[in-house]
PDB file with SEQRES, HELIX, SHEET and CRYST1 records, atoms N, CA, C and O in Angstrom:
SEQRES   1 A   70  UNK UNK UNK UNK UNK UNK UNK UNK UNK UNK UNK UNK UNK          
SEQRES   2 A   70  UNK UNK UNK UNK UNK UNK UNK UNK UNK UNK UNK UNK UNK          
SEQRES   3 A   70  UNK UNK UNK UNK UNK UNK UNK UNK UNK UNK UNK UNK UNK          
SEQRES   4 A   70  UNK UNK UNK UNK UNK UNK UNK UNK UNK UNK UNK UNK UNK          
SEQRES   5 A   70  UNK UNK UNK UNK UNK UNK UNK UNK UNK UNK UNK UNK UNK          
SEQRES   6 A   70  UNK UNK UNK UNK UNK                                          
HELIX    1 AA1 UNK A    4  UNK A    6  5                                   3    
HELIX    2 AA2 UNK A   22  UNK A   31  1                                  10    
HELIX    3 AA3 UNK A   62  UNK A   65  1                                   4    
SHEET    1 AA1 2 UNK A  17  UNK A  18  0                                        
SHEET    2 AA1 2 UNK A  68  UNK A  69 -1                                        
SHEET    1 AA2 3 UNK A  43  UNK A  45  0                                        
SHEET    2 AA2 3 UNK A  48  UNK A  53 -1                                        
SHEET    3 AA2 3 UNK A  56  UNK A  60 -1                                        
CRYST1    1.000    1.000    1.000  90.00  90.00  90.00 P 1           1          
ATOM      1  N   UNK A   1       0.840  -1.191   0.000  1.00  0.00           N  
ATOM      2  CA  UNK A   1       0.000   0.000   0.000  1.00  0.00           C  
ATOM      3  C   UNK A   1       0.880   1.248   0.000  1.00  0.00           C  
ATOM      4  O   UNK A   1       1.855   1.386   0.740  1.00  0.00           O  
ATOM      5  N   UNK A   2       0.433   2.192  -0.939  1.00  0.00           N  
ATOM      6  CA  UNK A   2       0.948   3.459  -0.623  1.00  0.00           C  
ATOM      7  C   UNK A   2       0.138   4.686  -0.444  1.00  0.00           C  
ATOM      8  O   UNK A   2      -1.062   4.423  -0.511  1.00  0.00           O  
ATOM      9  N   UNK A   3       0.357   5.772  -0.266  1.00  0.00           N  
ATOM     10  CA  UNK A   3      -0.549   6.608   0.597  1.00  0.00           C  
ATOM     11  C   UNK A   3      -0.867   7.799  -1.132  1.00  0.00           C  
ATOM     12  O   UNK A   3      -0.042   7.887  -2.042  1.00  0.00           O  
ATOM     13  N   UNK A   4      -1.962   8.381  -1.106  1.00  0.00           N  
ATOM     14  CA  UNK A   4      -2.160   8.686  -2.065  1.00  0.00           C  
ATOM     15  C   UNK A   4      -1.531   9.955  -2.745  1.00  0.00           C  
ATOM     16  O   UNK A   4      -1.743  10.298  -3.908  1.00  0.00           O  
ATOM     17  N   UNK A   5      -0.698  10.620  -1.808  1.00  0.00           N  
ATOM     18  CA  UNK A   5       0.187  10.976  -2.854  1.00  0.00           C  
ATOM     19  C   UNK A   5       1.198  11.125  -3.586  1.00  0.00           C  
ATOM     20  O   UNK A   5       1.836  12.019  -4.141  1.00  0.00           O  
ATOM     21  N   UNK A   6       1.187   9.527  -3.393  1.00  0.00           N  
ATOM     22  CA  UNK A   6       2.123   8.749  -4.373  1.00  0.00           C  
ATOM     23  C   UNK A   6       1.319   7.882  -5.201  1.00  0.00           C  
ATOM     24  O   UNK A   6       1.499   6.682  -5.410  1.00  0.00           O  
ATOM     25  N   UNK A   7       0.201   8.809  -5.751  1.00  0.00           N  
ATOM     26  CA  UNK A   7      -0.217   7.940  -6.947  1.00  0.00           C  
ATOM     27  C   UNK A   7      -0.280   9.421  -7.571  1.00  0.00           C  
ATOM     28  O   UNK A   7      -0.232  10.587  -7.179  1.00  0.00           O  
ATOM     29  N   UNK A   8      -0.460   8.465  -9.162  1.00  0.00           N  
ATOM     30  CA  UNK A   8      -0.351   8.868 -10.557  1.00  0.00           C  
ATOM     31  C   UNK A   8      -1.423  10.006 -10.720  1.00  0.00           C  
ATOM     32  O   UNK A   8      -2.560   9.948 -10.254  1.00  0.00           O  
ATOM     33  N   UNK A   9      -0.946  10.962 -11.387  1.00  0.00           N  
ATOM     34  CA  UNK A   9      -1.597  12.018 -11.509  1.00  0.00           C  
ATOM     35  C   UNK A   9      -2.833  11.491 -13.151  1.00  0.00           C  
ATOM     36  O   UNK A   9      -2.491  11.393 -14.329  1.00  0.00           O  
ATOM     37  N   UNK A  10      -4.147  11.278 -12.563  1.00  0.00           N  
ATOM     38  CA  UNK A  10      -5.044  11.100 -14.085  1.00  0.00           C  
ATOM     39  C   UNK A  10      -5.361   9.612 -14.031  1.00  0.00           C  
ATOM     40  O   UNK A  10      -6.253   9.164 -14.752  1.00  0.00           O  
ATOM     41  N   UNK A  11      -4.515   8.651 -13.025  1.00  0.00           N  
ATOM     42  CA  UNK A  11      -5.384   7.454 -13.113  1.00  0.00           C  
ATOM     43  C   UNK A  11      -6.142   7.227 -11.703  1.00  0.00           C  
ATOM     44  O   UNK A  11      -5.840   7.536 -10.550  1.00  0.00           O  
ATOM     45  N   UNK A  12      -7.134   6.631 -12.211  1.00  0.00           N  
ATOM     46  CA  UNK A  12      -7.931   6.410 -10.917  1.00  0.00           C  
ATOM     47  C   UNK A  12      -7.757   5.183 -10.056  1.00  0.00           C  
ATOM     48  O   UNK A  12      -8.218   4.108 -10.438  1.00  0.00           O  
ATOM     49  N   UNK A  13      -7.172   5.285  -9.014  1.00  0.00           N  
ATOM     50  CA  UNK A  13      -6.858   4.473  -7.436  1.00  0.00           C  
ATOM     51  C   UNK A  13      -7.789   3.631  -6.928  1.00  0.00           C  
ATOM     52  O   UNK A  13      -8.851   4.065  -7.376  1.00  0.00           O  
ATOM     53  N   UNK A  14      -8.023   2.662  -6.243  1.00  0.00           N  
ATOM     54  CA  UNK A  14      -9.164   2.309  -5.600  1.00  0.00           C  
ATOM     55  C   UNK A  14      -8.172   2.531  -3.942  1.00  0.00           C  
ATOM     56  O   UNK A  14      -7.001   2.314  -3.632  1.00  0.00           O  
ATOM     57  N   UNK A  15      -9.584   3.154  -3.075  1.00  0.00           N  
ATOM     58  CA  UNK A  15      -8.669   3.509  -1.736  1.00  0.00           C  
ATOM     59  C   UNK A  15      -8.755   2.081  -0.452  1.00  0.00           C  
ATOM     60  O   UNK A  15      -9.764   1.584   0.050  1.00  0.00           O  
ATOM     61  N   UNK A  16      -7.220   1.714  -0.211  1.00  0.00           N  
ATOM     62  CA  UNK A  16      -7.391   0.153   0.328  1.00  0.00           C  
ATOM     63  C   UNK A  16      -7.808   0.024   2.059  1.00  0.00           C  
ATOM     64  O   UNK A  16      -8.247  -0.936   2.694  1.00  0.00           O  
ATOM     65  N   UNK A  17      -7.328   1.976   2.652  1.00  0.00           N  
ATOM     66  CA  UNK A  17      -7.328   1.937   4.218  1.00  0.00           C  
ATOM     67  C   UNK A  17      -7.202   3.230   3.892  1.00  0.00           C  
ATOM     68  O   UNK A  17      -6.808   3.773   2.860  1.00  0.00           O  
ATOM     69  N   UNK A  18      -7.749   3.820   5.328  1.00  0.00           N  
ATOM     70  CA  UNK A  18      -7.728   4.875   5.703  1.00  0.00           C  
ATOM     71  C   UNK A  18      -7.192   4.765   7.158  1.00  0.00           C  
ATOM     72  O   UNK A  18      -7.705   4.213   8.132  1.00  0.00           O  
ATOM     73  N   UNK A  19      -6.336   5.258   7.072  1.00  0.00           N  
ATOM     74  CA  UNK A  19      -5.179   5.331   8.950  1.00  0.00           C  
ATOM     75  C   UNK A  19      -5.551   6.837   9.506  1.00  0.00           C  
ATOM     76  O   UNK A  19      -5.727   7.721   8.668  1.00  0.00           O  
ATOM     77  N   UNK A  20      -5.656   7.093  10.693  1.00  0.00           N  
ATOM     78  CA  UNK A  20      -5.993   8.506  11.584  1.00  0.00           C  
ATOM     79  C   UNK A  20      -6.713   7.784  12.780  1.00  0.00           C  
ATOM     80  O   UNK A  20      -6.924   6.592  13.001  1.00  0.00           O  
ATOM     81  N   UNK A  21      -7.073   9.151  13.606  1.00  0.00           N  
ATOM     82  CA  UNK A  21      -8.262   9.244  14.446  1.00  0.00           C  
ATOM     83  C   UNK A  21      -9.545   8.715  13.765  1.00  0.00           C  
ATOM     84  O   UNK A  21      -9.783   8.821  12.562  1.00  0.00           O  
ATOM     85  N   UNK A  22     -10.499   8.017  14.868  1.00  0.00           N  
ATOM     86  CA  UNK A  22     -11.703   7.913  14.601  1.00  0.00           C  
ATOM     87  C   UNK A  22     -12.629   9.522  13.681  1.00  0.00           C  
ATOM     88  O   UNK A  22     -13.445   9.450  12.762  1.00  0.00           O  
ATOM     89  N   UNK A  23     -12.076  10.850  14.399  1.00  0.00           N  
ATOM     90  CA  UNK A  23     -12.761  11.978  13.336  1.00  0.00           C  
ATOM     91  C   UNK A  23     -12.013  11.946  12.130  1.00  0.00           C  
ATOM     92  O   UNK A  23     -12.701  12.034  11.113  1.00  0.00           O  
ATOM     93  N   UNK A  24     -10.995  11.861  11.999  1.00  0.00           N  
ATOM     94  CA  UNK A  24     -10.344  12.562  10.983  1.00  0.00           C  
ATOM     95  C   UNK A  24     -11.030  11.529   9.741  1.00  0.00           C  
ATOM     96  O   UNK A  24     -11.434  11.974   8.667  1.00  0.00           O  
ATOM     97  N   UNK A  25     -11.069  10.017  10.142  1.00  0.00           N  
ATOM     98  CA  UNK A  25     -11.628   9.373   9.484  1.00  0.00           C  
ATOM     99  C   UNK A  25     -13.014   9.353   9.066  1.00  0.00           C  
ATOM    100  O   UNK A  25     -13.265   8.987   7.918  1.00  0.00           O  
ATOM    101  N   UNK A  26     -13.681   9.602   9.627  1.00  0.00           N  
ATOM    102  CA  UNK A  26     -15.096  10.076  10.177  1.00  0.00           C  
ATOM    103  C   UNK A  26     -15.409  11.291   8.972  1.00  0.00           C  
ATOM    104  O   UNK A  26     -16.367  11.122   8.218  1.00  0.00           O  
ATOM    105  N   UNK A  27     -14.615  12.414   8.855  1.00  0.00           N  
ATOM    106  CA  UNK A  27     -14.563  13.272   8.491  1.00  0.00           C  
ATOM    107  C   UNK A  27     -14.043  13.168   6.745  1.00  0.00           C  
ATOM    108  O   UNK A  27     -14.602  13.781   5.836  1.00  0.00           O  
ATOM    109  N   UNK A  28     -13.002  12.357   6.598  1.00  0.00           N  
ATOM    110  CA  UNK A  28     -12.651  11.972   5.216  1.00  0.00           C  
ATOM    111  C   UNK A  28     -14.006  10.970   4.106  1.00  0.00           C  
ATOM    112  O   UNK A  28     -14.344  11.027   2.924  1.00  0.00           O  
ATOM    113  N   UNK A  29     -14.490  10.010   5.488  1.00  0.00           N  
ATOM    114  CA  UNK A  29     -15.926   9.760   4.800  1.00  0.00           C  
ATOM    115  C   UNK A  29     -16.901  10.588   4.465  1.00  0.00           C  
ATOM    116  O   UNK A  29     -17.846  10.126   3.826  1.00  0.00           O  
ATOM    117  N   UNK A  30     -16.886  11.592   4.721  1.00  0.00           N  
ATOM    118  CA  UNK A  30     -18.352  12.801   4.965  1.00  0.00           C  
ATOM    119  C   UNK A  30     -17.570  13.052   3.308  1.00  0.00           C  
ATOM    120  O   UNK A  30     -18.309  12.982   2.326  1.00  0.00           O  
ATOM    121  N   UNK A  31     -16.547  13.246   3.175  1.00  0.00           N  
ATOM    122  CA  UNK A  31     -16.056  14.198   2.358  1.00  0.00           C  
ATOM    123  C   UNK A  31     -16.236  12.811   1.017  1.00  0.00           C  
ATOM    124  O   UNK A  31     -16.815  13.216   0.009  1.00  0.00           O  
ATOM    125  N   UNK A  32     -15.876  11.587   0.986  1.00  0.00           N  
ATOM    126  CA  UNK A  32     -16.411  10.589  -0.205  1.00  0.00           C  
ATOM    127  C   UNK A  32     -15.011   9.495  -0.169  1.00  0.00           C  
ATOM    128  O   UNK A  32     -14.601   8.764  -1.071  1.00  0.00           O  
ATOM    129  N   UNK A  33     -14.510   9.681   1.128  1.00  0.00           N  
ATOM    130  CA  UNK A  33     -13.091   8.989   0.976  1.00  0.00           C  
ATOM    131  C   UNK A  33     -13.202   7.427   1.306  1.00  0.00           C  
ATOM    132  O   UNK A  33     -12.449   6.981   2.172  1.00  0.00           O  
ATOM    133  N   UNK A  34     -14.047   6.625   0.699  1.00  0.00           N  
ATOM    134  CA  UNK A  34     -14.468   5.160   1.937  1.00  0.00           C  
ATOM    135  C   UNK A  34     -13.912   4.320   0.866  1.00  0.00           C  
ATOM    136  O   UNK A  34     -13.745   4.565  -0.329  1.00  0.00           O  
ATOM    137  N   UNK A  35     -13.557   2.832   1.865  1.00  0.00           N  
ATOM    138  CA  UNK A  35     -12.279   1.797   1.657  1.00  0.00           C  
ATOM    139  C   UNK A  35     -13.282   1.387   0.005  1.00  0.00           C  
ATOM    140  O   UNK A  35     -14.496   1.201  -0.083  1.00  0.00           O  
ATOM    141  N   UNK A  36     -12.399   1.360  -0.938  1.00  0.00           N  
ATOM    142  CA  UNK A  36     -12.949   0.284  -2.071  1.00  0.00           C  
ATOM    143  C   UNK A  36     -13.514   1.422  -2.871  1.00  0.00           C  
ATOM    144  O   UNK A  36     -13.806   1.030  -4.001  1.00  0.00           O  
ATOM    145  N   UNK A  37     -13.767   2.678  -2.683  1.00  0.00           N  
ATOM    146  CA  UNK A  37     -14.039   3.403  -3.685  1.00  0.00           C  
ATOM    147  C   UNK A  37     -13.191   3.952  -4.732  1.00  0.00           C  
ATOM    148  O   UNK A  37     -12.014   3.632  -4.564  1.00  0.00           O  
ATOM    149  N   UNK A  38     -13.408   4.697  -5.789  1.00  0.00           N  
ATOM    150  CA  UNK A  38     -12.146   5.063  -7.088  1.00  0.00           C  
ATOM    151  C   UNK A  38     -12.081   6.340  -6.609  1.00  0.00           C  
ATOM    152  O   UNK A  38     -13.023   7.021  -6.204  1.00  0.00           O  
ATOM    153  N   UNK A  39     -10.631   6.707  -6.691  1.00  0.00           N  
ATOM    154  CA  UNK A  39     -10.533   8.294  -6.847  1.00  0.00           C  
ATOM    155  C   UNK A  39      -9.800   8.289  -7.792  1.00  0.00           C  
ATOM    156  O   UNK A  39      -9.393   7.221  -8.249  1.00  0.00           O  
ATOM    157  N   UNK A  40      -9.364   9.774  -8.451  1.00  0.00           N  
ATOM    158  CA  UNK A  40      -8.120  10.392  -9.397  1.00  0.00           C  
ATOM    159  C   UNK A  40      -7.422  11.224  -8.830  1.00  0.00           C  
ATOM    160  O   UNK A  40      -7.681  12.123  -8.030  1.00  0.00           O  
ATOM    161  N   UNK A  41      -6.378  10.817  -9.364  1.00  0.00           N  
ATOM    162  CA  UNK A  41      -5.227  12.149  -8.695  1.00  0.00           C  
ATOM    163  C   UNK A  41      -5.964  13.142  -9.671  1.00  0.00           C  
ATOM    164  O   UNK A  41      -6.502  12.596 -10.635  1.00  0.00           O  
ATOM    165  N   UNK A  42      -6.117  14.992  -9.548  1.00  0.00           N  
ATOM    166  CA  UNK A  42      -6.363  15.673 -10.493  1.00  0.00           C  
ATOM    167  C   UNK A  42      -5.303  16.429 -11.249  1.00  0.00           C  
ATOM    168  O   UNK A  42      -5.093  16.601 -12.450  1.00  0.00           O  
ATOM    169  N   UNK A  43      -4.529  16.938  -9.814  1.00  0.00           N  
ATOM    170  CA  UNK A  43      -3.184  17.498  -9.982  1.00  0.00           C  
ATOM    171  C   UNK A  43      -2.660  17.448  -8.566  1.00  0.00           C  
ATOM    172  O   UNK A  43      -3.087  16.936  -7.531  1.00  0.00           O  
ATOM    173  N   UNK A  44      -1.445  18.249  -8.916  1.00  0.00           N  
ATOM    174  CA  UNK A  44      -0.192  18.098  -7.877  1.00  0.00           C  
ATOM    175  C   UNK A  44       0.600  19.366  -7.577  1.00  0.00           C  
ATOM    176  O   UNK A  44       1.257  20.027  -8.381  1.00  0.00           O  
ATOM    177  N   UNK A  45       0.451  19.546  -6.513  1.00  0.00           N  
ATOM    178  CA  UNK A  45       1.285  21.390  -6.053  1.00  0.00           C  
ATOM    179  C   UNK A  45       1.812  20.997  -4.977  1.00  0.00           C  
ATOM    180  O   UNK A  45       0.945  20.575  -4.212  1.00  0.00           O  
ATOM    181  N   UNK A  46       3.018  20.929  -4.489  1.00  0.00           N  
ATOM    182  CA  UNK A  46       4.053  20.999  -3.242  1.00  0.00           C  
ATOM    183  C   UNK A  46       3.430  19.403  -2.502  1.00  0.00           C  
ATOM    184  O   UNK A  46       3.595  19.229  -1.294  1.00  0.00           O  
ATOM    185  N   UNK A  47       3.038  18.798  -2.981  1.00  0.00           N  
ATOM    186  CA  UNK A  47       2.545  17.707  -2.121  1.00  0.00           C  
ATOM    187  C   UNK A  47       0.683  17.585  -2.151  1.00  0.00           C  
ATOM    188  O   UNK A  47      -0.011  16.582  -1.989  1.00  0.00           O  
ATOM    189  N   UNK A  48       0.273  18.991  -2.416  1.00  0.00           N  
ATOM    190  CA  UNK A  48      -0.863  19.036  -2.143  1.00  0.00           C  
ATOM    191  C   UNK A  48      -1.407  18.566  -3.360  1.00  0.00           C  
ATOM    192  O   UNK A  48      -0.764  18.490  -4.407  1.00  0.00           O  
ATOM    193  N   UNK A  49      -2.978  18.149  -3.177  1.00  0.00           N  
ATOM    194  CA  UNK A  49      -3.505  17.199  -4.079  1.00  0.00           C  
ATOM    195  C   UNK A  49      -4.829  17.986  -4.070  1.00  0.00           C  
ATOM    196  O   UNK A  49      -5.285  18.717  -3.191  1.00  0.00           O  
ATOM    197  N   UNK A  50      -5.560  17.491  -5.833  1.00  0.00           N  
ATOM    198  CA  UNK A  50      -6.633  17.849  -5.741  1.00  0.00           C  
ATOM    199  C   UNK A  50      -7.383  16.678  -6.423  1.00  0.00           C  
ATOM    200  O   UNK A  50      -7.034  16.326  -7.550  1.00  0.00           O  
ATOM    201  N   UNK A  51      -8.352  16.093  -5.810  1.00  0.00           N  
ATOM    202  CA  UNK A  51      -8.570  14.981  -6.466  1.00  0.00           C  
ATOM    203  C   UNK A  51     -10.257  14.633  -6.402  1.00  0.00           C  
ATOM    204  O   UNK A  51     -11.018  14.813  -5.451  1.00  0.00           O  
ATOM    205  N   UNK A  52     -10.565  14.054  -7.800  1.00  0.00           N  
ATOM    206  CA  UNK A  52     -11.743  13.786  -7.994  1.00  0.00           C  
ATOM    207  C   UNK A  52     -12.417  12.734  -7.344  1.00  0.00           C  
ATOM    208  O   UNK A  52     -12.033  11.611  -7.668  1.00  0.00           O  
ATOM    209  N   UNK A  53     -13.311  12.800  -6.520  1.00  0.00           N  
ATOM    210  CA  UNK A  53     -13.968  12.086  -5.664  1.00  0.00           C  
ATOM    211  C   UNK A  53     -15.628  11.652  -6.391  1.00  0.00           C  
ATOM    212  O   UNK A  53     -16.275  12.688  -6.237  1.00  0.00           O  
ATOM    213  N   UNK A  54     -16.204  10.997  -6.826  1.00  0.00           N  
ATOM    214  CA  UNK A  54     -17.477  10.734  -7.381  1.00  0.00           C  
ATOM    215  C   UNK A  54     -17.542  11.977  -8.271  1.00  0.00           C  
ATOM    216  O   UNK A  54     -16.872  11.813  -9.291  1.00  0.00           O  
ATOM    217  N   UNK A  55     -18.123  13.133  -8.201  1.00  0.00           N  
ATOM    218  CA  UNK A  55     -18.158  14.381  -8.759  1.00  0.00           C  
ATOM    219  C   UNK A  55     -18.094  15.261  -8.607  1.00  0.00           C  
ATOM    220  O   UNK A  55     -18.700  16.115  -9.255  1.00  0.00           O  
ATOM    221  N   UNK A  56     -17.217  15.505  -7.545  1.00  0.00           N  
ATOM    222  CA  UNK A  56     -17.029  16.471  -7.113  1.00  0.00           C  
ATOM    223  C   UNK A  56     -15.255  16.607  -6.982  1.00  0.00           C  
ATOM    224  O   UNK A  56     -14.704  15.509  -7.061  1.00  0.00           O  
ATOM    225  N   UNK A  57     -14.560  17.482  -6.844  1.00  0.00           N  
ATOM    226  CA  UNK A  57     -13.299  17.498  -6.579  1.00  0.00           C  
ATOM    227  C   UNK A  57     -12.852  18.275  -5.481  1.00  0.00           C  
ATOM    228  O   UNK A  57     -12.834  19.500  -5.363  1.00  0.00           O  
ATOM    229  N   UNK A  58     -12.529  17.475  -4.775  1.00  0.00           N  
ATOM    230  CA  UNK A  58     -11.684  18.363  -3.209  1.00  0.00           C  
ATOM    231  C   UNK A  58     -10.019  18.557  -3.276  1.00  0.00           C  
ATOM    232  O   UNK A  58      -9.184  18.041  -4.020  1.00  0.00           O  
ATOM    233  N   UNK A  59      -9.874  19.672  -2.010  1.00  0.00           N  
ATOM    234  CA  UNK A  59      -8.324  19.565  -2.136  1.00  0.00           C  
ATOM    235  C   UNK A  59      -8.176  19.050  -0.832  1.00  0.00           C  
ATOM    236  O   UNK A  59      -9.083  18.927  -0.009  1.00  0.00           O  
ATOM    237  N   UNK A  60      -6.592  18.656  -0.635  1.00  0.00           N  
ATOM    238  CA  UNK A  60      -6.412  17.704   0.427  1.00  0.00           C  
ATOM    239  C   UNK A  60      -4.942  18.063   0.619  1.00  0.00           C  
ATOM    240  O   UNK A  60      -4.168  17.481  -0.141  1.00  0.00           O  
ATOM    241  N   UNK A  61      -4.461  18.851   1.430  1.00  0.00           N  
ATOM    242  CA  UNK A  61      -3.193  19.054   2.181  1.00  0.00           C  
ATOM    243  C   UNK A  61      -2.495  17.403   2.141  1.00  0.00           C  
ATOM    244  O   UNK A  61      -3.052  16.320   1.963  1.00  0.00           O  
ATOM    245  N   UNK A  62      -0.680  17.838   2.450  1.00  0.00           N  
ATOM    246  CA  UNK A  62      -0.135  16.621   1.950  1.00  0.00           C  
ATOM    247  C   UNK A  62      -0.441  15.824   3.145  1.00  0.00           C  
ATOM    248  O   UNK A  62      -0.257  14.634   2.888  1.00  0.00           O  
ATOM    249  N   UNK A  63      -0.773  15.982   4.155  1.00  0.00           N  
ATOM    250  CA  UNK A  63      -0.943  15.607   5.771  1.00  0.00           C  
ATOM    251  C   UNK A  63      -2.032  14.437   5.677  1.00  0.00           C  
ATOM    252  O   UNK A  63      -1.864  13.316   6.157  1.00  0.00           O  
ATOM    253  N   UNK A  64      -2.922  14.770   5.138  1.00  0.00           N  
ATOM    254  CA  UNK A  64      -4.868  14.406   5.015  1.00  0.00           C  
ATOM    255  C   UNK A  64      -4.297  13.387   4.148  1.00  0.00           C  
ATOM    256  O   UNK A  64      -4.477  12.213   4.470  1.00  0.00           O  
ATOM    257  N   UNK A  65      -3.569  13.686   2.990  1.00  0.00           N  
ATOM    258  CA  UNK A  65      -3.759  12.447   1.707  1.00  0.00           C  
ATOM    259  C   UNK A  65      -2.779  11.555   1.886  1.00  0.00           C  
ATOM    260  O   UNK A  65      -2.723  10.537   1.197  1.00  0.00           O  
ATOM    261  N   UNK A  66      -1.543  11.950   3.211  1.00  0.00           N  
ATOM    262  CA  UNK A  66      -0.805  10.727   3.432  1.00  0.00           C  
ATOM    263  C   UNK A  66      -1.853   9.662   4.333  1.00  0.00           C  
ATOM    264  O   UNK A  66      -1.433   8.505   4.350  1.00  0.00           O  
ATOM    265  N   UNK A  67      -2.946   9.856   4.960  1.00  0.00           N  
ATOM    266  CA  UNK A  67      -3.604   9.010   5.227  1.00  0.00           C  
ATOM    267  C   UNK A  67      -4.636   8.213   4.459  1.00  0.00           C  
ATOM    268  O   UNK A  67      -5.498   7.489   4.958  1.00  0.00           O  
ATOM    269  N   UNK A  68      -4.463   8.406   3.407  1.00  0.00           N  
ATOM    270  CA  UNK A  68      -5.770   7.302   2.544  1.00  0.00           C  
ATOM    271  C   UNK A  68      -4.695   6.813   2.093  1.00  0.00           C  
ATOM    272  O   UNK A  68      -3.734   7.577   1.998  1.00  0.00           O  
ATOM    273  N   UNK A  69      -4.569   5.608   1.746  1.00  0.00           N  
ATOM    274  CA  UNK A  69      -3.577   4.384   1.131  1.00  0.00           C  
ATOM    275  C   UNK A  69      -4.438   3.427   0.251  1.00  0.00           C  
ATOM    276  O   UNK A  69      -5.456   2.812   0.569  1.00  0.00           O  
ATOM    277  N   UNK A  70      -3.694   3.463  -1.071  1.00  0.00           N  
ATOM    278  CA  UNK A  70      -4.460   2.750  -2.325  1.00  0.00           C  
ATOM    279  C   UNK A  70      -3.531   1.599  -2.808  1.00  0.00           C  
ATOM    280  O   UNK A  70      -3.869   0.889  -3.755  1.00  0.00           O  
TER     281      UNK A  70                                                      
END                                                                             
C-alpha cells in the first residue's frame, strides 16, 4: 500500500485503508473517501492534491492524503 500521494496524476486508485483518528476518518468519509471506492489524482502542487472524488473534486493538504492508502 501506498498513501495517495504517491499515486499517478489522471489514473484512478481504488482507496485500500484509511489510517488517523476515529474523526479525521469520520470526516474523510463525509467528504467521499471510503475503503474500495475510485478516486483520481487531479493534480499536484508541493505535495498538495486535488482529487476527484465521485463528482465532485476536493483539495487535500499533503498531511490528510498521506492518510488514505491505495
Amino acid at each position: 500500500m501506498m498513501p495517495l500521494t504517491m499515486a499517478p496524476v489522471g489514473e484512478p486508485v481504488t482507496i485500500k485503508k484509511i489510517t488517523g483518528k476515529d474523526e479525521i476518518r469520520l470526516h474523510l468519509a463525509e467528504l467521499g473517501f471510503v475503503v474500495d471506492s475510485d478516486v483520481t489524482v487531479v493534480s499536484e502542487n508541493g505535495g498538495n492534491l486535488i482529487i476527484q472524488v465521485k463528482d465532485s473534486r476536493i483539495a487535500l493538504g499533503k498531511t490528510m492524503a498521506n492518510r488514505i492508502m491505495f
